[in-house]
Backbone atoms as SQL, in Angstrom:
CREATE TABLE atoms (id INTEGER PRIMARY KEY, chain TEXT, resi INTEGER, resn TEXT, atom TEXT, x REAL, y REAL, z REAL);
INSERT INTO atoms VALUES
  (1, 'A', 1, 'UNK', 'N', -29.916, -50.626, 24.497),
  (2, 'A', 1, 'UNK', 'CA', -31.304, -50.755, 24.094),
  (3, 'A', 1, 'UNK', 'C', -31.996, -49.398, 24.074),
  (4, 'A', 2, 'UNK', 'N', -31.322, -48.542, 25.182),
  (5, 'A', 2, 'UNK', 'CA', -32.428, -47.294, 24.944),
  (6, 'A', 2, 'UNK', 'C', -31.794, -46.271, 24.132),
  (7, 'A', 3, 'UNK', 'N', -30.455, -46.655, 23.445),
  (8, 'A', 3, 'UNK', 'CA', -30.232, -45.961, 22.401),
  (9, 'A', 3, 'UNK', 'C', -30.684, -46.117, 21.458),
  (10, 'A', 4, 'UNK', 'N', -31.012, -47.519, 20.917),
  (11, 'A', 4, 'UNK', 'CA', -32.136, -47.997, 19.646),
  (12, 'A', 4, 'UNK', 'C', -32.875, -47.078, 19.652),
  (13, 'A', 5, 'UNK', 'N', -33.589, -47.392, 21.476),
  (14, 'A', 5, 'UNK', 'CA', -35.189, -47.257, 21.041),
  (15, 'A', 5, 'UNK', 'C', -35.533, -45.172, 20.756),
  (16, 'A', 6, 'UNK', 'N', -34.207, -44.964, 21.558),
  (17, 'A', 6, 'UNK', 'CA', -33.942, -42.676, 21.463),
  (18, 'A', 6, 'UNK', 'C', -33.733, -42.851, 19.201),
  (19, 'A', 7, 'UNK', 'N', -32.897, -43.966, 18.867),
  (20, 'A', 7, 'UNK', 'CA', -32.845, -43.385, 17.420),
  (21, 'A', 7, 'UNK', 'C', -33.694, -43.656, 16.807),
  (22, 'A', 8, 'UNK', 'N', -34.556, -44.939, 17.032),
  (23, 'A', 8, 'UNK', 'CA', -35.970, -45.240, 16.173),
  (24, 'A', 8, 'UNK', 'C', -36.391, -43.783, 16.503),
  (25, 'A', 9, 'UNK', 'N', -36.764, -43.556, 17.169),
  (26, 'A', 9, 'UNK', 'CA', -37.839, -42.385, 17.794),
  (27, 'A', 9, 'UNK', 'C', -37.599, -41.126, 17.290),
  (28, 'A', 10, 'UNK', 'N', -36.185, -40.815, 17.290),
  (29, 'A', 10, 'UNK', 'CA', -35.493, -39.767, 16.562),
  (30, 'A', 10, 'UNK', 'C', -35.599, -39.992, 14.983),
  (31, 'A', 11, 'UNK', 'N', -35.393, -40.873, 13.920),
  (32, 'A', 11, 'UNK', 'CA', -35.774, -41.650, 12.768),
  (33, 'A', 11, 'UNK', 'C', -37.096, -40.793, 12.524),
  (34, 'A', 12, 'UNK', 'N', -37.877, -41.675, 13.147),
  (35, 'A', 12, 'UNK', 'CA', -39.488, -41.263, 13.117),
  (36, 'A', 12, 'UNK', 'C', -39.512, -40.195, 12.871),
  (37, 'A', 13, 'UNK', 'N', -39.438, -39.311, 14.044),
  (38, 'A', 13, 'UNK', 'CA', -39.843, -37.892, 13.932),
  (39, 'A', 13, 'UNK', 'C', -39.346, -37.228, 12.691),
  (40, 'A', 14, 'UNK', 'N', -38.140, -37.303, 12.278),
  (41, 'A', 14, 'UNK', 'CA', -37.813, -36.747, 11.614),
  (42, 'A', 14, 'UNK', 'C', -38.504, -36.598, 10.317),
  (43, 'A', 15, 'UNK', 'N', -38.799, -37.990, 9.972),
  (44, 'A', 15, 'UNK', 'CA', -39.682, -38.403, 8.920),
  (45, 'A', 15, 'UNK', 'C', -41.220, -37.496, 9.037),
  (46, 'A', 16, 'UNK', 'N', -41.335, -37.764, 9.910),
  (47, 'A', 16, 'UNK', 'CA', -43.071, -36.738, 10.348),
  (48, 'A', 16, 'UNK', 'C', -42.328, -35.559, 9.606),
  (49, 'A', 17, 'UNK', 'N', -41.712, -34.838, 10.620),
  (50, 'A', 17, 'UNK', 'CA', -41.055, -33.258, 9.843),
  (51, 'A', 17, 'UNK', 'C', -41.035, -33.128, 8.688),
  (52, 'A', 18, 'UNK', 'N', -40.610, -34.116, 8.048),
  (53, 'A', 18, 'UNK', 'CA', -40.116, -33.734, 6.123),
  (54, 'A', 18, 'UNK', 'C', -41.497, -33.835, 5.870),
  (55, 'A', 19, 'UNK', 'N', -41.956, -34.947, 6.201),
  (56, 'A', 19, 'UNK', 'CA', -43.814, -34.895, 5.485),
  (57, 'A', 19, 'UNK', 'C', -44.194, -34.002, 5.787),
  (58, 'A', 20, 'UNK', 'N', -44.505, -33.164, 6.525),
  (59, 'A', 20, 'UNK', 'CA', -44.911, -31.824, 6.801),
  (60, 'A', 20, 'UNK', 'C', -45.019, -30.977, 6.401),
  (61, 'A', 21, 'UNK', 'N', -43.178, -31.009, 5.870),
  (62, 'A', 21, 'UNK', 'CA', -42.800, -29.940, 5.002),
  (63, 'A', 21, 'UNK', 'C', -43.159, -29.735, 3.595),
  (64, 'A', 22, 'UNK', 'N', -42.959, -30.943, 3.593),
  (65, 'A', 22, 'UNK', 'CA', -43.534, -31.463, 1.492),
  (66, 'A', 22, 'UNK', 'C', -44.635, -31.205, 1.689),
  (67, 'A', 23, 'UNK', 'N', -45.712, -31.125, 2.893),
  (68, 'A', 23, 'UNK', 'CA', -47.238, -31.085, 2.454),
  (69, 'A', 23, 'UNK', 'C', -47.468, -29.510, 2.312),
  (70, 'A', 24, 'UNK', 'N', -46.718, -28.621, 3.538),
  (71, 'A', 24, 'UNK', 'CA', -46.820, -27.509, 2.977),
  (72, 'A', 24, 'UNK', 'C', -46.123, -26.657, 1.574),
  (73, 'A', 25, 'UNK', 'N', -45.187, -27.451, 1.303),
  (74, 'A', 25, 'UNK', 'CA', -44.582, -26.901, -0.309),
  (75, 'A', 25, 'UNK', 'C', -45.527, -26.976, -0.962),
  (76, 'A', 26, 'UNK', 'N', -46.256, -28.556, -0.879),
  (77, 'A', 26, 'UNK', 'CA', -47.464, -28.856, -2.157),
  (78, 'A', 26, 'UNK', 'C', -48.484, -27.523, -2.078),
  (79, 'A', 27, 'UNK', 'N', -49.089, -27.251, -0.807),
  (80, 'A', 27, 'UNK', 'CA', -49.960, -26.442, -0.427),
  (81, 'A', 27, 'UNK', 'C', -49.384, -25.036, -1.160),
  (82, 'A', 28, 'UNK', 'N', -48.433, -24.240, -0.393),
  (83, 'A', 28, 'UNK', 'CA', -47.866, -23.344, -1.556),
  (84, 'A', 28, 'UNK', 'C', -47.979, -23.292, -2.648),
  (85, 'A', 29, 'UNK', 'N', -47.365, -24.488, -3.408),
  (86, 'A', 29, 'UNK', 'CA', -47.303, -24.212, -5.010),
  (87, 'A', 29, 'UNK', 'C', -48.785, -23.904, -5.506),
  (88, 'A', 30, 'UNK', 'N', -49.569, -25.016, -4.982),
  (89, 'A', 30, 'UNK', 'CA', -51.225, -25.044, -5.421),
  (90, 'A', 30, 'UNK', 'C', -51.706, -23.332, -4.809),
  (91, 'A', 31, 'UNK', 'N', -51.027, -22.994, -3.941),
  (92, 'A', 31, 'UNK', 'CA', -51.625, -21.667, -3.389),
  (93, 'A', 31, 'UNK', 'C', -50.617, -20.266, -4.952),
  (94, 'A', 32, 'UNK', 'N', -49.757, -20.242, -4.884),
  (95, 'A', 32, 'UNK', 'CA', -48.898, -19.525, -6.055),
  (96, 'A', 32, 'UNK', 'C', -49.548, -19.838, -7.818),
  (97, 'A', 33, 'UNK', 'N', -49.772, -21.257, -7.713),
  (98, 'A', 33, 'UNK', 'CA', -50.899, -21.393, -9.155),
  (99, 'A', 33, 'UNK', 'C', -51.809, -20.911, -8.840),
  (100, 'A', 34, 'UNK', 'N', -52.529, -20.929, -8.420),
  (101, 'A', 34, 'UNK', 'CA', -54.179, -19.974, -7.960),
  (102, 'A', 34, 'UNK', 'C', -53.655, -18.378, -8.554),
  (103, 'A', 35, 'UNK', 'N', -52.512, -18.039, -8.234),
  (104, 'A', 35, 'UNK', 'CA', -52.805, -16.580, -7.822),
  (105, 'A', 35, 'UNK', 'C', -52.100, -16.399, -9.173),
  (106, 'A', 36, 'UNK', 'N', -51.097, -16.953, -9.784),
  (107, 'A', 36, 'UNK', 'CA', -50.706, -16.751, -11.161),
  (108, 'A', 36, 'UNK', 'C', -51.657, -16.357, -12.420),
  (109, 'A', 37, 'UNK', 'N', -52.949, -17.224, -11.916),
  (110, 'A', 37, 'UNK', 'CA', -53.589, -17.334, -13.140),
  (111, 'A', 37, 'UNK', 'C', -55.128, -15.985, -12.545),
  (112, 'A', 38, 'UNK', 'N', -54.826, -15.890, -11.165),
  (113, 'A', 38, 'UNK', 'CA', -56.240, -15.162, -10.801),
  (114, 'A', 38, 'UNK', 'C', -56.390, -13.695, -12.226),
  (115, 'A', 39, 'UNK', 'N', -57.673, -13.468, -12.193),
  (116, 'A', 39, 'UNK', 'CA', -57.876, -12.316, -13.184),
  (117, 'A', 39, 'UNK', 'C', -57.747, -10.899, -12.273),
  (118, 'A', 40, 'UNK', 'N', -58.053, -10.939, -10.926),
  (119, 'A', 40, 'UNK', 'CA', -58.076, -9.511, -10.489),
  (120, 'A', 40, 'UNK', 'C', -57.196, -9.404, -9.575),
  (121, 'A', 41, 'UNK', 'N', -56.283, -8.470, -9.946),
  (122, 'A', 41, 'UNK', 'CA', -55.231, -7.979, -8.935),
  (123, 'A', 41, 'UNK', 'C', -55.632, -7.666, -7.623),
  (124, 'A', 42, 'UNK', 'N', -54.948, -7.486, -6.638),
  (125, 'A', 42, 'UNK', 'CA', -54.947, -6.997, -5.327),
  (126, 'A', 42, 'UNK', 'C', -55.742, -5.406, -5.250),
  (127, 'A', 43, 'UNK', 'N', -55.246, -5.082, -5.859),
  (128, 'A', 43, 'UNK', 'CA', -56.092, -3.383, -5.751),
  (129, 'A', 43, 'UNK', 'C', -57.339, -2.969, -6.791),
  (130, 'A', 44, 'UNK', 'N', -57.649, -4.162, -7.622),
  (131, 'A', 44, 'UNK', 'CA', -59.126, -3.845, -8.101),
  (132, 'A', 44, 'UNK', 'C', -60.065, -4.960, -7.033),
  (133, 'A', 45, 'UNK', 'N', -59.605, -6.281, -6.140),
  (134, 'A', 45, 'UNK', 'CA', -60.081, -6.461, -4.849),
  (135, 'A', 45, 'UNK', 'C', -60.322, -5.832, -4.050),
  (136, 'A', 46, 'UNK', 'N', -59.818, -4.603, -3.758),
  (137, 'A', 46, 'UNK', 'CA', -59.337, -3.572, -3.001),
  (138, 'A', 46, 'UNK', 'C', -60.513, -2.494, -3.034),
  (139, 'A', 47, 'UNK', 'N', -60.724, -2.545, -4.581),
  (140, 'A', 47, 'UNK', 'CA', -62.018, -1.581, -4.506),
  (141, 'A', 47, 'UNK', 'C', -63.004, -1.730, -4.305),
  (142, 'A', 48, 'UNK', 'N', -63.006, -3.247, -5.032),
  (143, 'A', 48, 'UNK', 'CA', -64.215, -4.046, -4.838),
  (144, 'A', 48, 'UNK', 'C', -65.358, -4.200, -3.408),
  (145, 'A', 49, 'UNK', 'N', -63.878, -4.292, -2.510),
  (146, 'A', 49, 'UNK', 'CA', -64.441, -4.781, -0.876),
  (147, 'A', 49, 'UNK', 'C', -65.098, -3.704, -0.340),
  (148, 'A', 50, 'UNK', 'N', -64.068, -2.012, -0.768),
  (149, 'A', 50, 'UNK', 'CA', -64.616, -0.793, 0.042),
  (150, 'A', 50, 'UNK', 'C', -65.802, -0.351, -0.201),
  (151, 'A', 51, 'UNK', 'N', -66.301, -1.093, -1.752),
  (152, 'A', 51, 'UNK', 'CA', -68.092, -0.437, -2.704),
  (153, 'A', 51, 'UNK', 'C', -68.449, -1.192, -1.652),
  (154, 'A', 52, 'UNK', 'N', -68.437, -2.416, -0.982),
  (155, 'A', 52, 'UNK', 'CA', -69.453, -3.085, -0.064),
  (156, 'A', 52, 'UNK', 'C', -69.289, -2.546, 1.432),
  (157, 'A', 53, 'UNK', 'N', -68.889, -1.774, 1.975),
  (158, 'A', 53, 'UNK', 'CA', -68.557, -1.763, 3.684),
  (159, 'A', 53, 'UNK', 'C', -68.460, 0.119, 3.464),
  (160, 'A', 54, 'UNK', 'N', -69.096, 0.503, 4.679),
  (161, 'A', 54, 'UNK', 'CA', -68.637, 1.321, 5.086),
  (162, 'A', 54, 'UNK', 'C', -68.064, 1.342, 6.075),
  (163, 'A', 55, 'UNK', 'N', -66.466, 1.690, 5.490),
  (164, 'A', 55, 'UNK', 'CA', -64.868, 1.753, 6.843),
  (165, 'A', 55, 'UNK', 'C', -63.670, 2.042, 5.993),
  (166, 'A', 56, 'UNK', 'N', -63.099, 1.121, 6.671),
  (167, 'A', 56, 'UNK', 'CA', -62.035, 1.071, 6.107),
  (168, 'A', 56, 'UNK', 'C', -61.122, -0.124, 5.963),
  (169, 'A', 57, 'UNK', 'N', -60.750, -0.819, 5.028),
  (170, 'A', 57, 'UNK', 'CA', -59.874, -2.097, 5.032),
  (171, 'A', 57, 'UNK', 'C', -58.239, -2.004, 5.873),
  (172, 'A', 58, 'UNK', 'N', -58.824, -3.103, 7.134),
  (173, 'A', 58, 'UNK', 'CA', -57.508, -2.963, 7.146),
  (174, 'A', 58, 'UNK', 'C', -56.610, -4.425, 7.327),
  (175, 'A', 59, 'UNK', 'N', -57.510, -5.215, 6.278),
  (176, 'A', 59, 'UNK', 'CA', -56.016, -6.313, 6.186),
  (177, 'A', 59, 'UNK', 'C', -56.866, -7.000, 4.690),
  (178, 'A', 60, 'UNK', 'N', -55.854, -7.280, 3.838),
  (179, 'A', 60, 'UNK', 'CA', -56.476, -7.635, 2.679),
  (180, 'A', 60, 'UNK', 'C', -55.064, -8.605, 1.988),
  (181, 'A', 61, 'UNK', 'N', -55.668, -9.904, 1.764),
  (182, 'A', 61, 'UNK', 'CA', -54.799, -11.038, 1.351),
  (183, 'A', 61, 'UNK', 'C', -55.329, -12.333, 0.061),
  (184, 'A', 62, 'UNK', 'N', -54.289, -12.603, -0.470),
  (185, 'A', 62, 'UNK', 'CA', -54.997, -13.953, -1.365),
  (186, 'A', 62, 'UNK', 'C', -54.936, -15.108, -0.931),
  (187, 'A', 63, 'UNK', 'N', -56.131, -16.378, -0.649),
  (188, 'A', 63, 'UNK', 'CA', -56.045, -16.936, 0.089),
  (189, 'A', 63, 'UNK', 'C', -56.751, -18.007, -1.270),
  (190, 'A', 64, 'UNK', 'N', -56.587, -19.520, -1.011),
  (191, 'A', 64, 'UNK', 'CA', -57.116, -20.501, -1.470),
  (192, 'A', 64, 'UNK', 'C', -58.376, -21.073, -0.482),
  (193, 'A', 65, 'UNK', 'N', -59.109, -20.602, -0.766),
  (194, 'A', 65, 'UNK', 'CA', -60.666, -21.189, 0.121),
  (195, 'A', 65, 'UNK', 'C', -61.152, -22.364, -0.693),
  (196, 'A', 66, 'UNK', 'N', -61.255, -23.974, -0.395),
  (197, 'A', 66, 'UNK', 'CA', -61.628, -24.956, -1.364),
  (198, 'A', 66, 'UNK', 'C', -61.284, -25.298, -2.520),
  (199, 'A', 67, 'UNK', 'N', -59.773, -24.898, -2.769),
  (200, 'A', 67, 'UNK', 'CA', -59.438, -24.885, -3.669),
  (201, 'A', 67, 'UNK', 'C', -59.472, -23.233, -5.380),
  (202, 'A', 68, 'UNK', 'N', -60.709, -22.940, -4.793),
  (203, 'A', 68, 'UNK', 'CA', -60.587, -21.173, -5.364),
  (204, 'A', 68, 'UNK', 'C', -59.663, -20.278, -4.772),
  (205, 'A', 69, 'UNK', 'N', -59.391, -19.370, -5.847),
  (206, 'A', 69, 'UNK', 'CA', -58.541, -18.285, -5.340),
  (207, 'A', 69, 'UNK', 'C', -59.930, -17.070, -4.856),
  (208, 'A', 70, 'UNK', 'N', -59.134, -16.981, -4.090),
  (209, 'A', 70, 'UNK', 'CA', -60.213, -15.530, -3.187),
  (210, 'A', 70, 'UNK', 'C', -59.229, -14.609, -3.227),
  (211, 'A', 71, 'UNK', 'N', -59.789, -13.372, -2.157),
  (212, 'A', 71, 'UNK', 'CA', -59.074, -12.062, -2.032),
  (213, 'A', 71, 'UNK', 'C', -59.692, -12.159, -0.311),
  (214, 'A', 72, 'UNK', 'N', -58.885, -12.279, 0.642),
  (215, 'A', 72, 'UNK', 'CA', -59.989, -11.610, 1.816),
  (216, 'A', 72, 'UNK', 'C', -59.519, -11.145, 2.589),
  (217, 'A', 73, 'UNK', 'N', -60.923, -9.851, 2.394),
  (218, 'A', 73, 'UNK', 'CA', -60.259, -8.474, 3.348),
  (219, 'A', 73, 'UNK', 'C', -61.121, -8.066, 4.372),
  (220, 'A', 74, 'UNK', 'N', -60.720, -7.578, 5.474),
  (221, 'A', 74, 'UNK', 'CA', -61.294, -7.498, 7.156),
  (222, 'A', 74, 'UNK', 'C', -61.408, -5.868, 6.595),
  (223, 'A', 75, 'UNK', 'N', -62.936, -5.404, 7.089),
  (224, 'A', 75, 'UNK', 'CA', -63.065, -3.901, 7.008),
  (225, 'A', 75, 'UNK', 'C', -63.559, -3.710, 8.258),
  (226, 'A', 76, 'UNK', 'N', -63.046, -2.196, 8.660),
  (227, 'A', 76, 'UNK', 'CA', -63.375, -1.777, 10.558),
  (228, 'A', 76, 'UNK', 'C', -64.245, -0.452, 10.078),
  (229, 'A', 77, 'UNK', 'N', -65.620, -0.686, 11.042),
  (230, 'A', 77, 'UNK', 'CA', -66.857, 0.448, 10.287),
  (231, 'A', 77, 'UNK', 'C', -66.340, 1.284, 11.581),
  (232, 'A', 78, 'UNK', 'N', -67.307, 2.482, 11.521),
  (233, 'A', 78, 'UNK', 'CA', -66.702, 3.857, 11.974),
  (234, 'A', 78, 'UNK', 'C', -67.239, 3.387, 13.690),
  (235, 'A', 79, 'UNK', 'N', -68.144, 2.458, 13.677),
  (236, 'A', 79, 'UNK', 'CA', -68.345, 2.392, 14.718),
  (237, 'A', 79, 'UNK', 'C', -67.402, 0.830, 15.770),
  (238, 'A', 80, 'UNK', 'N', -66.771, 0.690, 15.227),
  (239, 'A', 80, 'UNK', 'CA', -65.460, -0.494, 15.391),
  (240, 'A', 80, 'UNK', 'C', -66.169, -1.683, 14.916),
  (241, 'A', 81, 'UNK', 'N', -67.548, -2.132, 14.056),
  (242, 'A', 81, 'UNK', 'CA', -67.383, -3.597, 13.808),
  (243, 'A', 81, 'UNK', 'C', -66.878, -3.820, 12.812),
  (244, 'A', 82, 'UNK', 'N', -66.325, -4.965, 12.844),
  (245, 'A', 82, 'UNK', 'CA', -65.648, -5.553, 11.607),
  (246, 'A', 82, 'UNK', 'C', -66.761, -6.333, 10.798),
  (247, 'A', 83, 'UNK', 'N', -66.077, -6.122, 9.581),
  (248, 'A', 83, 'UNK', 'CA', -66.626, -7.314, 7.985),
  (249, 'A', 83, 'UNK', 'C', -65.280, -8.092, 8.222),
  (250, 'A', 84, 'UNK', 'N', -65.636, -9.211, 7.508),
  (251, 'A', 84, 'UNK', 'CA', -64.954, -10.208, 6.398),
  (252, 'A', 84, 'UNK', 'C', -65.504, -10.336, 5.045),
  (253, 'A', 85, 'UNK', 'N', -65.075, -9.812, 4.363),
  (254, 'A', 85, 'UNK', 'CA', -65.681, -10.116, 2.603),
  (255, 'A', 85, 'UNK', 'C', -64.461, -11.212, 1.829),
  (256, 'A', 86, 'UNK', 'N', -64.643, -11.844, 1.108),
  (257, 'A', 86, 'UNK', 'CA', -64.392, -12.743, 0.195),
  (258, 'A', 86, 'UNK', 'C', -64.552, -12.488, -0.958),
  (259, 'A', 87, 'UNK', 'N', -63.803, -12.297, -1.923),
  (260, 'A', 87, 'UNK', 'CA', -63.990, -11.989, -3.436),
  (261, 'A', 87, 'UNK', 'C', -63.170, -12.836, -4.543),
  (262, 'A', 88, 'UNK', 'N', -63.887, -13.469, -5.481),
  (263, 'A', 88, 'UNK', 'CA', -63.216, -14.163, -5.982),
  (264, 'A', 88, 'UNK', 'C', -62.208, -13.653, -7.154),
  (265, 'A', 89, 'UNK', 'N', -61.058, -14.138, -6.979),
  (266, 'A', 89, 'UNK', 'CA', -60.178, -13.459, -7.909),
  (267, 'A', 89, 'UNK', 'C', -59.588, -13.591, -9.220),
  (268, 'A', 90, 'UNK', 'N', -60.918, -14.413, -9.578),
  (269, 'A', 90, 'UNK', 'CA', -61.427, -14.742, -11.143),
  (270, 'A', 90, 'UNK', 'C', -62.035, -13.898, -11.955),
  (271, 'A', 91, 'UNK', 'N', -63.760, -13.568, -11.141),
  (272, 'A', 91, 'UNK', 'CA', -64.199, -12.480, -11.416),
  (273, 'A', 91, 'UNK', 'C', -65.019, -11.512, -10.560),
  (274, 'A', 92, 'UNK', 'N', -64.311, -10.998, -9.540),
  (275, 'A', 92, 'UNK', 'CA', -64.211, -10.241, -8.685),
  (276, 'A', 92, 'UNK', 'C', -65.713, -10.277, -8.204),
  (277, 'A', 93, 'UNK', 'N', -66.891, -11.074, -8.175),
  (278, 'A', 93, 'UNK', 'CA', -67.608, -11.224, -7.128),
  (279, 'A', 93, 'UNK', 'C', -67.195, -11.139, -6.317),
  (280, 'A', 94, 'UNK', 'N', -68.212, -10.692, -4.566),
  (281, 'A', 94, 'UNK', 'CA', -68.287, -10.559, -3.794),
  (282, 'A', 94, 'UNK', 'C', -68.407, -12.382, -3.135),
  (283, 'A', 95, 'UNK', 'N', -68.094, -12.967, -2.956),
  (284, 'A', 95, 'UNK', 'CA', -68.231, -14.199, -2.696),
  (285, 'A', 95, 'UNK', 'C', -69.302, -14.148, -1.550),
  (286, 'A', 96, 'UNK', 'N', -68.600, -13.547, -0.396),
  (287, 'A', 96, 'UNK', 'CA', -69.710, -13.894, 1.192),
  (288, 'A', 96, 'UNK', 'C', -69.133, -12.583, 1.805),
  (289, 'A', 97, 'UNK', 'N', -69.611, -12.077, 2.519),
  (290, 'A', 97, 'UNK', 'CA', -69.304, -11.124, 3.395),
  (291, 'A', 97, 'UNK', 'C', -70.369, -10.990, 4.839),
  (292, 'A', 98, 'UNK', 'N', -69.379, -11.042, 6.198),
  (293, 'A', 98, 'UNK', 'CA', -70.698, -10.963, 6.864),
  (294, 'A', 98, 'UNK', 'C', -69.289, -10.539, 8.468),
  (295, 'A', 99, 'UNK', 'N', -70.203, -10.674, 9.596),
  (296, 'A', 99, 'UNK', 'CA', -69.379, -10.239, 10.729),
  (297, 'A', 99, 'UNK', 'C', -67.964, -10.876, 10.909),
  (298, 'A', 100, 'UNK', 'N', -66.798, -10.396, 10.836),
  (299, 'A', 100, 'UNK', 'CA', -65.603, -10.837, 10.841),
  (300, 'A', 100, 'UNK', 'C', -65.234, -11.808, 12.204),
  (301, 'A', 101, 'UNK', 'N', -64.945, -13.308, 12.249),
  (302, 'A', 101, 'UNK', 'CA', -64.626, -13.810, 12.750),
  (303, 'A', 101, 'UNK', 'C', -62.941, -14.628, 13.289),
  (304, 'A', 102, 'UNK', 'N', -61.858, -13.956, 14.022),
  (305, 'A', 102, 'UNK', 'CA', -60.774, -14.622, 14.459),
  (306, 'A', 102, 'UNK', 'C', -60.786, -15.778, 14.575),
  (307, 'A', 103, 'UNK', 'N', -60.638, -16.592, 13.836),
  (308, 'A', 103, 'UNK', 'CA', -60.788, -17.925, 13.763),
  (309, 'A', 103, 'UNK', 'C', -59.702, -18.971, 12.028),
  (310, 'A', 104, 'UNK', 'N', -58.829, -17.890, 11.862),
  (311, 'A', 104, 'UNK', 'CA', -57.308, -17.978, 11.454),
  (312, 'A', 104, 'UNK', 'C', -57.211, -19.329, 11.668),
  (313, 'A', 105, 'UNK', 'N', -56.910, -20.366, 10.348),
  (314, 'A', 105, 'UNK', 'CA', -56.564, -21.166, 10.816),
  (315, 'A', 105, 'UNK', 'C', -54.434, -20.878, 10.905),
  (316, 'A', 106, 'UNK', 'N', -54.075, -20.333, 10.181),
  (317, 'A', 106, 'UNK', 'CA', -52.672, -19.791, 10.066),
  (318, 'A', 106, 'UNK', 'C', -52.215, -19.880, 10.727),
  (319, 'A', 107, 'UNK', 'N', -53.010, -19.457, 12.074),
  (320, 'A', 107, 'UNK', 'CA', -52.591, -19.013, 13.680),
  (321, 'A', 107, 'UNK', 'C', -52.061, -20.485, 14.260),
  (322, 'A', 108, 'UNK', 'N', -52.892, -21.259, 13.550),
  (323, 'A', 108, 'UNK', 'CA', -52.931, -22.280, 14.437),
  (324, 'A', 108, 'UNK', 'C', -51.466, -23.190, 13.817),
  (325, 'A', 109, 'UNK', 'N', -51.240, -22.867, 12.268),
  (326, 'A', 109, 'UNK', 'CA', -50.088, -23.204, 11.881),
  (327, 'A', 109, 'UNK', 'C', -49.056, -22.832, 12.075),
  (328, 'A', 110, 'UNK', 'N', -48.801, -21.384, 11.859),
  (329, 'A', 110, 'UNK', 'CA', -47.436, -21.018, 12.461),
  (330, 'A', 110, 'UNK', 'C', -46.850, -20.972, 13.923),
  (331, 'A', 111, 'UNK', 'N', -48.032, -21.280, 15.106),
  (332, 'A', 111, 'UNK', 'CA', -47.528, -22.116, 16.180),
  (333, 'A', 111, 'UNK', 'C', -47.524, -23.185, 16.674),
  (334, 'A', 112, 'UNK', 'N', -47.737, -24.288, 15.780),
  (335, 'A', 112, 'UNK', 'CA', -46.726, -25.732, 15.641),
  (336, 'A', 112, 'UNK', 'C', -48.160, -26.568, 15.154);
């Protein structure tokens, strides 16, 4: 009986896992279409962020925020505060920019 009940259980989980996985493939692909079709490359984002901040960028990525493609890059001013700016990578508006907050949800994905 408690081998049933170890392989139902084992069954299960496993099933959780693959859904998981398929949800993050879906997420990917929808994240790789975004960026296929975005209009502004990584390094005219790049310029974009430094006309707004005085520092220096030091992490800059394409991210799907609500379904838009963004650009967002963390800038460190001379006096150590950080920005977060957002730029859309359609047509390189400035989306939002304001005090940079650690609050990654990523973080929270790539440890389980």
């Amino acid at each position: 009986m408690k081998r049933l009940i170890s392989l139902t259980a084992l069954i299960a989980a496993g099933a959780v896992a693959m859904a998981g996985m398929a949800l993050a493939e879906t997420e990917n692909a929808k994240k790789m279409t975004l960026f296929s079709v975005a209009q502004i490359d990584i390094q005219k984002a790049l310029t974009i962020a430094l006309e707004g901040v005085d520092g220096k960028i030091t992490s800059i990525e394409f991210e799907s925020e609500d379904g838009k493609a963004v650009y967002e890059a963390v800038a460190v001013a001379p006096d150590g505060s950080m920005t977060e700016i957002l730029i859309d990578a359609n047509d390189g508006s400035v989306i939002a920019q304001g005090p940079f907050m650690d609050d990654d949800d990523e973080k929270d994905d790539d440890n389980g």
